[in-house]
C-alpha positions as CSV (number, residue, x, y, z in Angstrom):
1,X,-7.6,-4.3,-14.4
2,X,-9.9,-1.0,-14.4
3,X,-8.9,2.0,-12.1
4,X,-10.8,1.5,-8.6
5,X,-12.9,5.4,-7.5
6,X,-12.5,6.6,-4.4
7,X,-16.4,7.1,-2.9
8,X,-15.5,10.7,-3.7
9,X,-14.6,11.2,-7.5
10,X,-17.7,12.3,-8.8
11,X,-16.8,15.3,-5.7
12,X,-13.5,15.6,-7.1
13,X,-14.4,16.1,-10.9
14,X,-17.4,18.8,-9.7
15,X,-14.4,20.7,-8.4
16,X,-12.3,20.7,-11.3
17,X,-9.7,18.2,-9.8
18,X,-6.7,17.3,-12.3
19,X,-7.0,13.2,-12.4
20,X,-4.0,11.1,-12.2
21,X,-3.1,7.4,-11.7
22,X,-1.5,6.3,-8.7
23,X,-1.3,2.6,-6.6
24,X,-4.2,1.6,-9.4
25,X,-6.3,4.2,-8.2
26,X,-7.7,6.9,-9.7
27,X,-7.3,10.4,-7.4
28,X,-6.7,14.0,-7.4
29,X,-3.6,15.7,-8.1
30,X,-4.4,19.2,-7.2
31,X,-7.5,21.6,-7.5
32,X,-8.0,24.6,-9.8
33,X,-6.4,26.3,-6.7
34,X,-2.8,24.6,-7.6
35,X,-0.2,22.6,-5.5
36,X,1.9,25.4,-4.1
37,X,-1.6,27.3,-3.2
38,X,-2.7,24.2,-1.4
39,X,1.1,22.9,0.2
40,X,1.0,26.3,1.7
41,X,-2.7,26.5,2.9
42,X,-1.7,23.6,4.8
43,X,1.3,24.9,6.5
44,X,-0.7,27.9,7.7
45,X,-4.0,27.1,8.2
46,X,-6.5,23.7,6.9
47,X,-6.8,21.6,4.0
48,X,-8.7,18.5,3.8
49,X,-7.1,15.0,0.9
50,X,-8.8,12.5,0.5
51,X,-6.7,9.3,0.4
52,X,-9.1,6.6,0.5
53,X,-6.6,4.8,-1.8
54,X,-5.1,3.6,1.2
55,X,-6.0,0.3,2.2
56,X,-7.9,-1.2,5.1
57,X,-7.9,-4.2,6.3
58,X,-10.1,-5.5,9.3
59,X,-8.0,-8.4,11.7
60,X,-10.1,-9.4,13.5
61,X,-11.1,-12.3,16.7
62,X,-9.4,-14.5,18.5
63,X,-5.3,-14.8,17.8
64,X,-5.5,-11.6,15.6
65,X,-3.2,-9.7,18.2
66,X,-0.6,-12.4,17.9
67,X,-0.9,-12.8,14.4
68,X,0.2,-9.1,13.7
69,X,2.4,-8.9,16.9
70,X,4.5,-11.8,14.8
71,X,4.5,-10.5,11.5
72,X,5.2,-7.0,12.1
73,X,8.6,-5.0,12.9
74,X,7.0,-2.7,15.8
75,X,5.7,-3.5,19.4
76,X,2.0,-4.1,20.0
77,X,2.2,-4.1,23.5
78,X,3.7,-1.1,23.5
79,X,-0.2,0.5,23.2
80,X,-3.6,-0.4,23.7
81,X,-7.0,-0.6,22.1
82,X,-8.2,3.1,21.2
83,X,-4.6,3.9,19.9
84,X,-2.4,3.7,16.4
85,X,0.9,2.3,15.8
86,X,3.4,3.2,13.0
87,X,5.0,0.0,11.7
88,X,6.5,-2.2,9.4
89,X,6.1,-5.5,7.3
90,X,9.2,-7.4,5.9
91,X,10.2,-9.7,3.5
92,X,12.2,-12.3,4.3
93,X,15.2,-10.4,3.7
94,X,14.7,-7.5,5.6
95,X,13.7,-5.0,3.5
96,X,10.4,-3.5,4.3
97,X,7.3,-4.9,1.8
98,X,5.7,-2.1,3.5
99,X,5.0,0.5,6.0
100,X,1.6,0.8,7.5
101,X,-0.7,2.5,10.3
102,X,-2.0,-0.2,12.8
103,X,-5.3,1.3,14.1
104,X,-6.3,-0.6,17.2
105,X,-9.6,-0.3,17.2
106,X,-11.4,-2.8,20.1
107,X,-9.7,-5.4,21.5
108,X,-9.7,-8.1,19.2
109,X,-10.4,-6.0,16.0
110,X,-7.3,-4.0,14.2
111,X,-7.4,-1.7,11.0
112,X,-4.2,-2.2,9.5
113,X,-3.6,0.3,6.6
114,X,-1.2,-0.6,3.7
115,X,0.0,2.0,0.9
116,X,-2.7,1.6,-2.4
117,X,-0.2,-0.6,-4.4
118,X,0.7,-2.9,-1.4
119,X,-3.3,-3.9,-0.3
120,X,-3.4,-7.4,-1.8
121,X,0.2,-8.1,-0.6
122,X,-0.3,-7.1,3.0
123,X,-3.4,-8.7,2.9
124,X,-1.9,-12.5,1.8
125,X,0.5,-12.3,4.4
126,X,-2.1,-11.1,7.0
127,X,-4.8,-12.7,5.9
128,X,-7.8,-10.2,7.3
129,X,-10.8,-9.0,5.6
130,X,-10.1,-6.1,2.7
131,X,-12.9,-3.6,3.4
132,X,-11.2,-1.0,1.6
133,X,-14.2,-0.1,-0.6
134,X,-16.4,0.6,2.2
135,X,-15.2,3.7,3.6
136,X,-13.5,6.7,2.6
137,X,-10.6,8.1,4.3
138,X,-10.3,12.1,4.6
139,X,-6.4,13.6,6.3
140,X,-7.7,17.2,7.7
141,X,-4.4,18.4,7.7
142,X,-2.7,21.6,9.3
143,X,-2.6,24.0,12.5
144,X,-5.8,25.0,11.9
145,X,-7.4,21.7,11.1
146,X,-8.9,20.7,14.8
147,X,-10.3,24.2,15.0
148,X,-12.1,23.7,12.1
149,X,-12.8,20.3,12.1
150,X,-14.6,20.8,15.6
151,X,-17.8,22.9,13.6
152,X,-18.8,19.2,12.1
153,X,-17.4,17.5,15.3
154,X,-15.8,17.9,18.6
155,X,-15.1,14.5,18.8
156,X,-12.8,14.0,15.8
157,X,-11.5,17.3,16.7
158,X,-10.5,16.4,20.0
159,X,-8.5,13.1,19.4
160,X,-5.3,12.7,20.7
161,X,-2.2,12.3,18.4
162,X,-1.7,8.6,17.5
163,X,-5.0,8.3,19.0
164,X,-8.4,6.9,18.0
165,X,-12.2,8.1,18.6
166,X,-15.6,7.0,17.3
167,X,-17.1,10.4,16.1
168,X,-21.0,10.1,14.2
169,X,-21.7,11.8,11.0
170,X,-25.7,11.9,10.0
171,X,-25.8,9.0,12.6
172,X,-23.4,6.9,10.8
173,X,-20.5,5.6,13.1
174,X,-17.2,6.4,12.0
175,X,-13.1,6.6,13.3
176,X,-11.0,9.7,13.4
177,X,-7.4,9.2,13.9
178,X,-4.4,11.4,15.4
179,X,-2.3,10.6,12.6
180,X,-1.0,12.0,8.8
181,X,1.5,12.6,6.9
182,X,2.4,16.1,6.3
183,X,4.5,17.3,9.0
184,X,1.4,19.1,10.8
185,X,-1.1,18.2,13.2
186,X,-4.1,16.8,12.1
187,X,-7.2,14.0,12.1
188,X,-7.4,11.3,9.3
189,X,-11.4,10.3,9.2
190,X,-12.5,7.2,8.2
191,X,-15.9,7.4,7.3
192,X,-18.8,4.9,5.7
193,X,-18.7,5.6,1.8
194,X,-22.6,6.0,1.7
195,X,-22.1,9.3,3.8
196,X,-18.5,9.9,2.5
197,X,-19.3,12.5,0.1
198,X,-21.8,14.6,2.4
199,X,-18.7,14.8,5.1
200,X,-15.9,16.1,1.9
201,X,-18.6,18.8,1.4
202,X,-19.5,19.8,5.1
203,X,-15.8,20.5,5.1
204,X,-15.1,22.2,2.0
205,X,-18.2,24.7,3.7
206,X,-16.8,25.7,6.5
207,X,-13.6,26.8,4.9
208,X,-11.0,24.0,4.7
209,X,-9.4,23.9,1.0
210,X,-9.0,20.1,-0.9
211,X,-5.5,19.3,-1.8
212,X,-4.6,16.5,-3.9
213,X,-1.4,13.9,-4.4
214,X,0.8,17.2,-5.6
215,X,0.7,19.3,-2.4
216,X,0.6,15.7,-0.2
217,X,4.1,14.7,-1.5
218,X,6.1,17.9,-1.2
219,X,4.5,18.4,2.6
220,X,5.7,14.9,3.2
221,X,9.1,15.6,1.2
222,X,10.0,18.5,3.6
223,X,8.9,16.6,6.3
224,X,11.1,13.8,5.2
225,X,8.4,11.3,5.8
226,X,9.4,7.9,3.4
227,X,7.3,7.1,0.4
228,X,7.0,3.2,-0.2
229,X,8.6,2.8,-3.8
230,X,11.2,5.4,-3.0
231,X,12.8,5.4,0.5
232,X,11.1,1.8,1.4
233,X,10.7,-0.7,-0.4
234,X,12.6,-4.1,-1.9
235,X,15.9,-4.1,-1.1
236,X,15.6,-1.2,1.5
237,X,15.7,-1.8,5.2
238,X,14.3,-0.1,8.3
239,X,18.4,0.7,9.0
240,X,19.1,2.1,5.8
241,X,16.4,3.6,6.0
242,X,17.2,5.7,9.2
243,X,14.0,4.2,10.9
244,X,15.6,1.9,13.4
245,X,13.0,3.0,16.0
246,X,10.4,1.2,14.3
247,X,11.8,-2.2,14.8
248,X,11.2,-3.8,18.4
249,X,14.0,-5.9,19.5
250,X,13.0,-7.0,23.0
251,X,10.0,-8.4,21.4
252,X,9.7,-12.3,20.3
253,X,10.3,-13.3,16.5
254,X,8.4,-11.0,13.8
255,X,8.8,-11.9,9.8
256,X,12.6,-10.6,8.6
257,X,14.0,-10.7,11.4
258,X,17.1,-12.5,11.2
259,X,18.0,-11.0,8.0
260,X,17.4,-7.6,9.9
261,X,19.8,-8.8,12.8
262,X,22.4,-9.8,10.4
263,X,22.3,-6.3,8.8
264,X,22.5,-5.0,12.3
265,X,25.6,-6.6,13.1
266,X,27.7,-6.2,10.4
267,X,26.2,-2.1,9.9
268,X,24.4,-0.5,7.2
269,X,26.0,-0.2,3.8
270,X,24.2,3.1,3.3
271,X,21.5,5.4,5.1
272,X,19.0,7.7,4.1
273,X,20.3,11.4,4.8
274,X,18.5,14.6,3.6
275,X,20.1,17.1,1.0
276,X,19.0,20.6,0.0
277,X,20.0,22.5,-3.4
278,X,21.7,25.9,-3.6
279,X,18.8,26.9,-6.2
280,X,15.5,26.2,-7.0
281,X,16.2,23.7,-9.5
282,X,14.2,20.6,-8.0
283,X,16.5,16.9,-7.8
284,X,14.6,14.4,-9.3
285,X,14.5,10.7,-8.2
286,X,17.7,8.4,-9.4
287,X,19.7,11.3,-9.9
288,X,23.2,10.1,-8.5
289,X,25.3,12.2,-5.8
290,X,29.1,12.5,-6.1
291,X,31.7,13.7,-4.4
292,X,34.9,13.9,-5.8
293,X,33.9,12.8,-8.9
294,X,33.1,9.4,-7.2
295,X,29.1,8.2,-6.5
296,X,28.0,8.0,-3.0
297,X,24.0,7.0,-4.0
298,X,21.4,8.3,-5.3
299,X,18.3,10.6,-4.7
300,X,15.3,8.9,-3.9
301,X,12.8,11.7,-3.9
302,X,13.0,15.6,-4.4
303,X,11.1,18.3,-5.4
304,X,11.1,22.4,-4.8
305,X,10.4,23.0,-1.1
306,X,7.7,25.6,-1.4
307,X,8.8,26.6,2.8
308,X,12.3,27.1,1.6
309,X,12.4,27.9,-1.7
310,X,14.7,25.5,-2.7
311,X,15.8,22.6,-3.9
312,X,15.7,19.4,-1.5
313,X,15.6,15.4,-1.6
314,X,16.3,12.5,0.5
315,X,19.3,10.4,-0.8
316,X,20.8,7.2,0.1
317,X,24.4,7.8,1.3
318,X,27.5,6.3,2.9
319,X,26.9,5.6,6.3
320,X,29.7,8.5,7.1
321,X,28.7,11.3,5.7
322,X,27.9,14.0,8.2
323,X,25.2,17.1,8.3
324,X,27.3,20.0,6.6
325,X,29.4,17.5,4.0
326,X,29.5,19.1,0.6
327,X,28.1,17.1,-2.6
328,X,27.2,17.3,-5.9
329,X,23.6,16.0,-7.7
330,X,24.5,14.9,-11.4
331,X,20.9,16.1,-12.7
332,X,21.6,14.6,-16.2
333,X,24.9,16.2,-16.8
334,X,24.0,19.2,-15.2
335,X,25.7,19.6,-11.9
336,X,23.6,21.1,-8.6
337,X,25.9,22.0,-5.7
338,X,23.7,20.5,-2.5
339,X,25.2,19.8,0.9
340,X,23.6,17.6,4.0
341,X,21.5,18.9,6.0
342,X,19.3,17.3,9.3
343,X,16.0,16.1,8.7
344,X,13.0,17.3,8.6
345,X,13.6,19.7,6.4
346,X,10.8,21.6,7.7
347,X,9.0,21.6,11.2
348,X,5.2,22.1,12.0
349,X,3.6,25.4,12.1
């Protein structure tokens, strides 16, 4: 199956962008300006991704409230038309097929958006309309971001986190959100592909730097924000995960949930804690942890913190283990001394 664009390459590949693959998509990995350049750009001041590559599909009319309030983990009535919801979609055993943004959008009409690889899956169980390719979706991301954002327009500036507002861009209609996924405050913009490209640029002029999939998974890493394929995904719960607040209990039935019950009776096996390195040396994904000389789980992402100047991951561990216990990370015979630490590693701002 041939790579699907983002409404934006040919913008990408005028700036220099180095390509990669990811989801079946193919989308920036960083800029000529270089990951760490544009992590930290983001931390202290604007920079602008485009993820398109996430999905979007349109629920829409009558039922299509019930139909997601039974098939996902979190609580629709816990918000209202005009706002977004975090939440999740299980398998029949629990474990989370994936993680998703519910935008709530009128009052019969929902934008639910899946991770890249996870569209067409989302989608059969959903059902919906996949409009994905009609719109491109820009994250303006950092504690600058609204200031900026508000020279193109006050309305997407001005949303409210985990909010939604219709903004216009050369009369077009389109949605900004209050949502992302770096750590910082910021708008994600969904915007019609035919004036997609005209929007990226508008941006890029008024000062905001682009920053590609690099810079977007180390922000989320010291965030400690899960990636589907590493801390979600088959086999993994929302409890071993350590996102128990995104299941709603005193709601009616929703897809996994008896398997999730069971689990919640009996306790977690393991649950995602955070770890950070006494170097720079970066942990790298599968790498076990020890103590002892025994193996308490595994890393499931981790990279050089940029903030800290470190080494950090996420790792599965024994439910037990407390902030402060000492490991080890086996990094292909080499050891790395780490030790637990609270999450997120680092806060906004």
């Amino acid at each position: 199956m041939p790579l699907r664009l983002s409404p934006l390459d040919r913008a990408h590949r005028a700036l220099g962008a180095r390509m990669v693959t990811f989801g079946g998509w193919e989308m920036p990995l960083s800029y000529p300006s270089g990951t760490l350049v544009e992590h930290r750009t983001c931390r202290q001041g604007a920079v602008a991704f485009d993820v398109s590559h996430l999905g979007t599909i349109r629920v829409s009319g009558p039922g299509s409230f019930d139909r997601l309030q039974e098939a996902l983990t979190n609580d629709l009535d816990r918000v209202r038309p005009g706002r977004a919801q975090y939440s999740h979609l299980l398998d029949s055993d629990g474990s989370v097929l994936d993680d998703l943004i519910v935008w709530w959008v009128h009052d019969d009409e929902f934008h639910v958006m899946p991770n890249a690889s996870n569209t067409g899956r989302v989608s059969a169980v959903l059902g919906g309309e996949d409009v994905t390719g009609a719109r491109a979706v820009i994250a303006v991301q950092g504690p600058e971001a609204r200031r900026w954002l508000a020279d193109l327009s006050i309305d997407a500036a001005s949303v409210g986190r985990f909010r939604l507002k219709r903004f216009e861009w050369e009369g077009t209609a389109c949605v900004a959100a209050g949502t992302g996924y770096t750590g910082e405050d910021g708008v994600e913009c969904a915007v019609p592909a035919r004036v997609a490209e005209s929007f990226w640029e508008a941006l890029l002029d008024v000062g905001i730097l682009p920053a590609g999939l690099g810079a977007r998974d180390t922000l989320r890493l010291e965030a400690a924000l899960p990636l589907h394929g590493h801390e979600l995904g088959p086999g993994i719960t929302p409890l071993q995960a350590d996102l128990a607040w995104v299941v709603a209990w005193d709601k009616g039935p929703f897809r996994g949930r008896e398997a999730l019950e069971a689990e919640r009776r009996h306790g977690v096996a393991r649950r995602l804690g955070g770890l950070e390195v006494e170097g720079r040396q970066p942990p790298r994904a599968g790498y076990p942890v020890l103590a002892a000389g025994q193996t308490l789980g595994q890393v499931t992402s981790g990279n050089f913190s940029p903030t800290l100047g470190r080494g950090i991951a996420l790792a599965f561990l024994p439910p037990h283990m407390r902030v402060g216990s000492q490991v080890e990370i086996d990094a292909r015979g080499q050891t790395m001394p780490a030790r637990v630490v609270e999450r997120p590693f680092v806060t906004a701002g």
